[in-house]
C-alpha positions in Angstrom: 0.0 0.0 0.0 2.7 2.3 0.9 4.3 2.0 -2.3 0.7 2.2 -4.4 0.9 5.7 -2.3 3.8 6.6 -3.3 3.2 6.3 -7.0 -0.3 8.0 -6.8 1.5 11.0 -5.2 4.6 11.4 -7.5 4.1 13.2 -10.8 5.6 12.9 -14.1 7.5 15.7 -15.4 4.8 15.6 -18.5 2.0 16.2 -15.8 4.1 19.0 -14.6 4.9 21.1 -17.2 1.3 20.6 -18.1 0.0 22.1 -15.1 2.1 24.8 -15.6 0.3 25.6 -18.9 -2.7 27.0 -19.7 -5.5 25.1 -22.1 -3.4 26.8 -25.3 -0.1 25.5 -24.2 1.4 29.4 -23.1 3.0 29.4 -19.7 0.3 30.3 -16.6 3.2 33.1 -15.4 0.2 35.0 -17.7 -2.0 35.3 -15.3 -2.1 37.8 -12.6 -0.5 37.0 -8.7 -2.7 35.9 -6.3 -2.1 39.2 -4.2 -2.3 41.4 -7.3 -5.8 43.1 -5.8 -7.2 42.8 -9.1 -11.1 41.9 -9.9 -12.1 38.7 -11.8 -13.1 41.0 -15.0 -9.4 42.9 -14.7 -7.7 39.2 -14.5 -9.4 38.2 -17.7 -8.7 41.7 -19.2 -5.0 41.1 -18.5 -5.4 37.4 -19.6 -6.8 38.6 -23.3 -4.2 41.5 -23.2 -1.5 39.0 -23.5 0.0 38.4 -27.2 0.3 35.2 -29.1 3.4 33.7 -28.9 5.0 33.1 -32.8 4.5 29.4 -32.1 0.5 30.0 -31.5 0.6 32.6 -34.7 2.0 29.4 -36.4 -0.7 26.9 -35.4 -3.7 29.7 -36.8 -2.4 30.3 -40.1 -1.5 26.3 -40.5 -4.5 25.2 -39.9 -6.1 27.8 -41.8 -4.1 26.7 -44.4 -5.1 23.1 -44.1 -8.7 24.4 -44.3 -7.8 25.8 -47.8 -6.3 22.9 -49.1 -9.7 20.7 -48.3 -11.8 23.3 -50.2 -13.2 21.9 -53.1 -12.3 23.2 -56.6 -15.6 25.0 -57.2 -15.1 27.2 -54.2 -11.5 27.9 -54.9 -12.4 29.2 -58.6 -15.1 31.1 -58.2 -13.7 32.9 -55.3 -10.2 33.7 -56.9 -12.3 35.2 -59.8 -13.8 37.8 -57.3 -10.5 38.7 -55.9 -9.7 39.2 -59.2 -11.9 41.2 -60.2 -11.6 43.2 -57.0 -8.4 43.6 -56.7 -8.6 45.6 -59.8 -9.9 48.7 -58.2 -6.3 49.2 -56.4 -5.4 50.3 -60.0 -8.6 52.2 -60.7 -8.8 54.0 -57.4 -4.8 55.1 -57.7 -5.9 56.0 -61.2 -8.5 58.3 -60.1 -7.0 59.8 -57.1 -4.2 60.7 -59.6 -6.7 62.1 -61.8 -8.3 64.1 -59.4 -5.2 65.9 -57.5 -3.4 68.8 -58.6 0.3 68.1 -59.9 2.8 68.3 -57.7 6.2 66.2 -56.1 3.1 64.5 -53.2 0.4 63.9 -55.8 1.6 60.3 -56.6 1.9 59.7 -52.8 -1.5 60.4 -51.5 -2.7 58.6 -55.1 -0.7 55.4 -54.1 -3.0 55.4 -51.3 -6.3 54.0 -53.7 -3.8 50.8 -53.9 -5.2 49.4 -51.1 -8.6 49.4 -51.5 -8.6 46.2 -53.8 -7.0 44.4 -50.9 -9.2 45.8 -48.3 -12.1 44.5 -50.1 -10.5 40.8 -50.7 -8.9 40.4 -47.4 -11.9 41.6 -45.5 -14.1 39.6 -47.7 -12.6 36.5 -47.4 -11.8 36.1 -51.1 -9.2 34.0 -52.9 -6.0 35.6 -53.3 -2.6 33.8 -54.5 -0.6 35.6 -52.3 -1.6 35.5 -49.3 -2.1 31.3 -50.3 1.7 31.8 -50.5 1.7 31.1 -46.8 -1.2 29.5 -45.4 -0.9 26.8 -47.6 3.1 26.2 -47.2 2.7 25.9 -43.7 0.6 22.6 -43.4 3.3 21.0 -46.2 6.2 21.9 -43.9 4.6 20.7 -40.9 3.5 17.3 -42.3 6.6 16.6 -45.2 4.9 14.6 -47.1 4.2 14.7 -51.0 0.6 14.1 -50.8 0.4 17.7 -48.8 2.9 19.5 -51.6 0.5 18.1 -54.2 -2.5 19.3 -52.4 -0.7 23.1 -52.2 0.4 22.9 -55.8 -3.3 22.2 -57.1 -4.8 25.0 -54.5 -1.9 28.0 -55.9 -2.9 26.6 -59.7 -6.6 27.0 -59.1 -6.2 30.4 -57.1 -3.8 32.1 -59.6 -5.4 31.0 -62.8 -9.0 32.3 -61.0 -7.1 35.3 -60.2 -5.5 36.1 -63.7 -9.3 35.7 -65.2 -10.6 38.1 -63.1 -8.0 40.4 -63.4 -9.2 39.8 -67.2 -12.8 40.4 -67.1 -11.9 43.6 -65.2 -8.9 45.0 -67.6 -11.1 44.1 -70.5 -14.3 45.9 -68.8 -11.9 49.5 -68.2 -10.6 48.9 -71.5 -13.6 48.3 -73.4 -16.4 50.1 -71.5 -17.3 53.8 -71.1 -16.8 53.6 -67.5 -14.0 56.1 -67.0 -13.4 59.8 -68.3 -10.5 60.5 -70.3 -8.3 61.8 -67.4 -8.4 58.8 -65.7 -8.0 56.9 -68.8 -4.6 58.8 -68.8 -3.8 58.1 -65.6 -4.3 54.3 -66.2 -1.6 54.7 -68.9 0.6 56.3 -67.2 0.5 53.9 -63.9 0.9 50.7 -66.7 4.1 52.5 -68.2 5.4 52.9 -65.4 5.5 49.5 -64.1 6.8 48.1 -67.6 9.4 50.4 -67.6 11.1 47.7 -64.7 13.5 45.4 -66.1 13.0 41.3 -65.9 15.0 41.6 -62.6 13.9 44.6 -61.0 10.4 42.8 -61.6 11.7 39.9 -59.5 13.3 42.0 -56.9 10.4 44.3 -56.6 8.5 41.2 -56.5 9.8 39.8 -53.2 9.1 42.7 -51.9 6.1 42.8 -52.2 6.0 38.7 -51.6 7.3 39.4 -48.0 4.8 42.2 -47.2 1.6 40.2 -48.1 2.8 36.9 -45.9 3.7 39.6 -42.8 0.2 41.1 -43.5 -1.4 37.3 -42.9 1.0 36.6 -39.7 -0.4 39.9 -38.4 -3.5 39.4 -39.0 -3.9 36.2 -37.4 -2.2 37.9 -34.0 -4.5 40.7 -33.7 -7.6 41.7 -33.7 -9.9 44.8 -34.4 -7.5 46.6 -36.5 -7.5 44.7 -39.7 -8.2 47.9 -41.7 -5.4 49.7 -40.8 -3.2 46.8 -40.9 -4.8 45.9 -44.5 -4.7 50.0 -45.7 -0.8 50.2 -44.2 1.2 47.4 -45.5 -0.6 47.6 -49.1 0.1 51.0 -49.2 3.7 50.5 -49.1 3.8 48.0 -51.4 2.6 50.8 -53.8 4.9 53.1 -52.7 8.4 51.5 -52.7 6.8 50.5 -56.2 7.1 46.7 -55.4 5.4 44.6 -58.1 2.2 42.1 -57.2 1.0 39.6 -59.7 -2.5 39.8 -58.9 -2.5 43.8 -58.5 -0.5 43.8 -61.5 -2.1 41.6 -64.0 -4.9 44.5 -63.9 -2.5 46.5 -64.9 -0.6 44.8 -67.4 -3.7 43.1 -68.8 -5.0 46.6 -69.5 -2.0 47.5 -71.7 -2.1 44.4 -73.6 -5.9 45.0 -74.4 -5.6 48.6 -75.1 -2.6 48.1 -77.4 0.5 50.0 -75.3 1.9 46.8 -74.0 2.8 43.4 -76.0 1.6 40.2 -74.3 5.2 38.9 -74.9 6.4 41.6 -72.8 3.8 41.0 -70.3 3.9 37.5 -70.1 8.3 37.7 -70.0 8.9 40.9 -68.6 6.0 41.2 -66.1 4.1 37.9 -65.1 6.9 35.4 -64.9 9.4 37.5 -63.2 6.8 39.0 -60.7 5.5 35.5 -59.8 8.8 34.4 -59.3 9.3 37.1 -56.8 6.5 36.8 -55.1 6.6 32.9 -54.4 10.4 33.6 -53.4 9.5 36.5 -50.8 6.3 34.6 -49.6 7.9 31.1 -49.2 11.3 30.7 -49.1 11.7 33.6 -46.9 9.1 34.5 -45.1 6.8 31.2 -44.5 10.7 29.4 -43.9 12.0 31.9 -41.4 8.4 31.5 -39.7 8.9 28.1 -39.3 12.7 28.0 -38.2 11.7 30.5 -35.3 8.6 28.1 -33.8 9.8 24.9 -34.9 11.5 23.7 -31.5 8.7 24.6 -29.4 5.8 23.1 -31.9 7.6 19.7 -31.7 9.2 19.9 -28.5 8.3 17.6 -25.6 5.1 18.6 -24.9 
């Protein structure tokens, strides 16, 4: 009996580490002391005031990303045609602020700020968009390693993009093709298409991970805060805008436009714009980002639990 007793009363060092955690595996040092005088409501105030650790971040946008890859193909297609199409009013509202402002050295800066509103209204709508699949749906394929999850991302990016790149169509050829704009911001369409062909094949690609990197940090912050998703949204798609980074979704609109009003060649879109761009994109999203994500939260996901 004495030794039954002494069994029952010694723990495992599993069973102590997780008493020491709370039911979403962060340390209980998160909640308040004992003598800290505070009320039950302040203690769960302080409780919901604590951030995510990365590792928690992590485990949200995985198995968002899982969720993705189960979606049928239906879904997925539909979907990526909205953002498509949606997306395309970053270059019509930049177009028209540009339009609309006086000229002068700032008039391109406050007109960068109509970029954003295409993301705003596929982010917070919940639409389809390739690059921000860049990362939710790499995640579950380096946490599992196996080829039937890399097949499963492969198919989702194919679907996404090639939804994307029609909608981007239907929208180009609408601008193009309809009397929906005035002839100043017909002009200003022009000009924001010239001057993202003016890039070289590299500067595409180097622009492009720029932008690649911002859109994957837009979906880690996202899924760590809440109740500020505009600003977040409005901020960091501003800037790609601004340090001119390219997007291959925002872009398409753009370059799609000048093939179908005659000012750009599709070779040149195609080798100059889309294949460089995407190649930046994946690289900033992916190797970078979505990789260095992983290395910093990857000893305490599969550590001893």
């Amino acid at each position: 009996m004495a030794e039954k007793s002494s069994k029952e009363g010694k723990k495992e060092p599993k069973d102590e580490v997780k008493a020491a955690q709370d039911g979403d595996g962060s340390p209980k040092s998160q909640d308040p002391a004992p003598g800290s005088g505070l009320s039950r409501k302040e203690k769960q105030q302080v409780r919901e005031g604590v951030r995510h650790r990365p590792a928690v971040v992590y485990e949200i946008i995985r198995v968002q990303g899982e969720i993705e890859l189960r979606r049928p193909v239906s879904a997925l297609w539909w979907s990526g045609v909205a953002a498509g199409i949606s997306i395309g009013f970053s270059f019509l509202t930049e177009a028209a602020l540009a339009a609309a402002l006086p000229a002068s050295e700032w008039t391109s800066i406050i007109a960068k700020l109509g970029y954003a509103v295409g993301f705003l209204i596929v982010i917070l709508g919940h639409q389809q968009l390739f690059t921000e699949n860049v990362l939710t749906a790499v995640l579950p394929v380096m946490a599992r390693k196996q080829v039937h999850w890399l097949l499963k991302m492969l198919r989702l990016w194919g679907i996404v993009l090639a939804a994307n790149i029609a909608g981007c169509a239907i929208f180009a050829l609408a601008l193009a093709y309809l009397p929906i704009t005035p002839t100043h911001v017909d002009a200003a369409l022009s000009e924001i298409v010239d001057t993202v062909m003016r890039n070289t094949p590299a500067e595409m690609f180097a622009k492009g991970i720029g932008a690649g990197w911002l859109i994957a940090a837009l979906v880690w912050i996202l899924s760590s805060t809440e109740h500020v998703e505009f600003i977040v949204i409005g901020l960091l798609t501003y800037l790609i805008a601004l340090f001119g980074f390219t997007h291959i979704v925002a872009g398409s609109v753009e370059a799609l436009y000048g093939v179908f009003t005659g000012s750009v060649g599709l070779e040149p879109a195609v080798f100059r714009f889309f294949l460089p761009t995407l190649g930046g994109n994946v690289f900033g999203g992916t190797v970078l980002f979505s990789v260095l994500s992983y290395a910093q939260v990857r000893e305490e996901i599969y550590a001893e639990p």
